[in-house]
N, C-alpha and C positions, 0 to 999 in steps of 0.2 A: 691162414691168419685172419684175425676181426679189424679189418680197416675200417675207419669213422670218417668221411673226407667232410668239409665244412667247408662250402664253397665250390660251385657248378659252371664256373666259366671257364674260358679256355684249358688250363692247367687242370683245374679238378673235374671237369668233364671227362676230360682224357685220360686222366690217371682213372679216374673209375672205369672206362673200356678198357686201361691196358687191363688193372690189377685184375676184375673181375674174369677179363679171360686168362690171365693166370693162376685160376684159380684161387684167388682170395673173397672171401666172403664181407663184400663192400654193404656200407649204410652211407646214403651221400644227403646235404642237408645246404639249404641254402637260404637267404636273409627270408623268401617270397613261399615259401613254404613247400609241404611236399607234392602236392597237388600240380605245380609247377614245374615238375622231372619227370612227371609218368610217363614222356617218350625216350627219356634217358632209361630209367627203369626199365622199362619194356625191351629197351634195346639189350643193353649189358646184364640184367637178373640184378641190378643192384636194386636195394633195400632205400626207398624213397621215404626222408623220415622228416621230423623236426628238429634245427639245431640240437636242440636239448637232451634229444634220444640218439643222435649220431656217436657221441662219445660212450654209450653205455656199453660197458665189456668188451671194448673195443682195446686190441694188441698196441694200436696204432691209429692216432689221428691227424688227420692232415687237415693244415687249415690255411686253405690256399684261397683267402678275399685280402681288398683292397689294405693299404697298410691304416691309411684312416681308419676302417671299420673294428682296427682288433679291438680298441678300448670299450666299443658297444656289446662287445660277446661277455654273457651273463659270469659274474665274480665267482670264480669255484666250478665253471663249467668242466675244464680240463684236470681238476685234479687229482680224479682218480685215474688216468689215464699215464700207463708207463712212457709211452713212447710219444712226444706230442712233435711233428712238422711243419715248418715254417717254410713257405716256399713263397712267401712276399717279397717285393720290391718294392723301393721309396720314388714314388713319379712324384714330385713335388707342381711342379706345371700341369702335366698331362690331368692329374686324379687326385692327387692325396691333399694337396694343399702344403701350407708349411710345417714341420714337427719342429720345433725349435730344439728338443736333446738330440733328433739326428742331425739336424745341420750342425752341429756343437761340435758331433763326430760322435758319437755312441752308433756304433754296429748296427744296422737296423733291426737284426735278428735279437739282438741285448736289448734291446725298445723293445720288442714285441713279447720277449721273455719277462721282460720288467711290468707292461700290463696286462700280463696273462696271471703276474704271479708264481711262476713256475720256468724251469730249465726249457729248452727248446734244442731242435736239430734243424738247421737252415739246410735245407737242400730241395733238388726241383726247378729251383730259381733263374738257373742262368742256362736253360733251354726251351726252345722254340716249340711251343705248346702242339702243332704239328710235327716236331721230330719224336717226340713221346710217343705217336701212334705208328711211326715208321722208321724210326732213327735206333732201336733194338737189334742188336745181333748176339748170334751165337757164343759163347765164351770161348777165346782164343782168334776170335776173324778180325784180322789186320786191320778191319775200320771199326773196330767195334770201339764207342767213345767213353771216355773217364768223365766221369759229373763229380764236383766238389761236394761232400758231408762237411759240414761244421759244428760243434759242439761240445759240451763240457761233459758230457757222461757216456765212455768211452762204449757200455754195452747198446745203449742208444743210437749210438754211431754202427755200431756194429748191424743194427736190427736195421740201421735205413740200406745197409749198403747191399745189405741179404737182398731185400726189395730192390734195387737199383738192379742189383744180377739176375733175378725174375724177370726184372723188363727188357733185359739187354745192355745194359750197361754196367761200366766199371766203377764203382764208388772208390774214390779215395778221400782217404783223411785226408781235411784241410786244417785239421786242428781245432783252437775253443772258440767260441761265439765272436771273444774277446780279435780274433782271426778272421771271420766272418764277413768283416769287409773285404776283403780277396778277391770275393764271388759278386761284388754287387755290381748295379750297371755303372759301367762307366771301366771296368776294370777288363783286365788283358783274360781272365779263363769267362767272363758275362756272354753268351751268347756263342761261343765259340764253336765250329764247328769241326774242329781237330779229332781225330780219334785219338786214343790212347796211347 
């Protein structure tokens, strides 16, 4: 599969080392350019590119920066793109500053789909950017762990959780976006280290 990742920190780092050793054919793109991952690149075989060229023919885009930054990603960027992931979280202290429709209570995944323009799949989100590179097991092994999908379009859901089983883990449906606060911090599956 053509993965686009959009964002090289913890979470999209790492998703680029699982995916590209599971054989997916990654382009990873970040705010500082591509010049700026040539020892990610080097590392993983992944495709060091420009925001702009990350989504192109890409199965799958993941778009794992700050929840401030999504309204600065160019209007129209993702919409050619079937499958788009939201693996943010709302730090209001720490990073992001205040959003007034999240604090409102709007989902934050429903925020990020709202200034994207487009549907979204929240998943990624509520694990420990270290257990991604170690926290995969076999299908069927007693610790292997269940990560929440959220979203409104059910094939969508369906494409992250295929991905989730490549990595090692168990995707379940957590239902629509509208759902989506479930998974955020502060909530009982955020961070959890339970297997399945």
């Amino acid at each position: 599969m053509k993965i686009g990742i959009i964002g090289a920190g913890n979470i999209g780092g790492n998703l680029t080392r699982r995916l590209t050793a599971a054989g997916h054919d990654v382009a990873v793109a970040n705010s500082r350019g591509p010049q700026t991952l040539a020892e990610l690149a080097a590392e993983t075989g992944a495709n060091a590119v420009d925001v702009t060229e990350a989504p192109r023919g890409a199965d799958v885009v993941i778009v794992t920066i700050p929840q401030k930054n999504v309204p600065d990603l160019r209007a129209g960027l993702l919409n050619g793109a079937p499958v788009v992931v939201d693996t943010g979280n709302y730090y209001p202290q720490q990073r992001d500053g205040r959003i007034v429709k999240i604090e409102d209570g709007t989902p934050e995944s429903a925020w990020v789909a709202a200034q994207l323009g487009r549907t979204v799949v929240k998943a990624f989100n509520g694990i420990y950017a270290a257990d991604l590179l170690d926290g995969g097991r076999p299908a069927g092994a007693p610790d292997r762990r269940a990560l929440p999908v959220a979203g409104d379009d059910d094939e969508s859901k369906r494409v992250v959780i295929a991905l989730l089983d490549d990595l090692g883990f168990d995707g379940v449906d957590a239902g629509s976006l509208q759902d989506s606060w479930r998974q955020q911090p502060g909530t009982p599956s955020y961070g959890t280290s339970a297997g399945s």
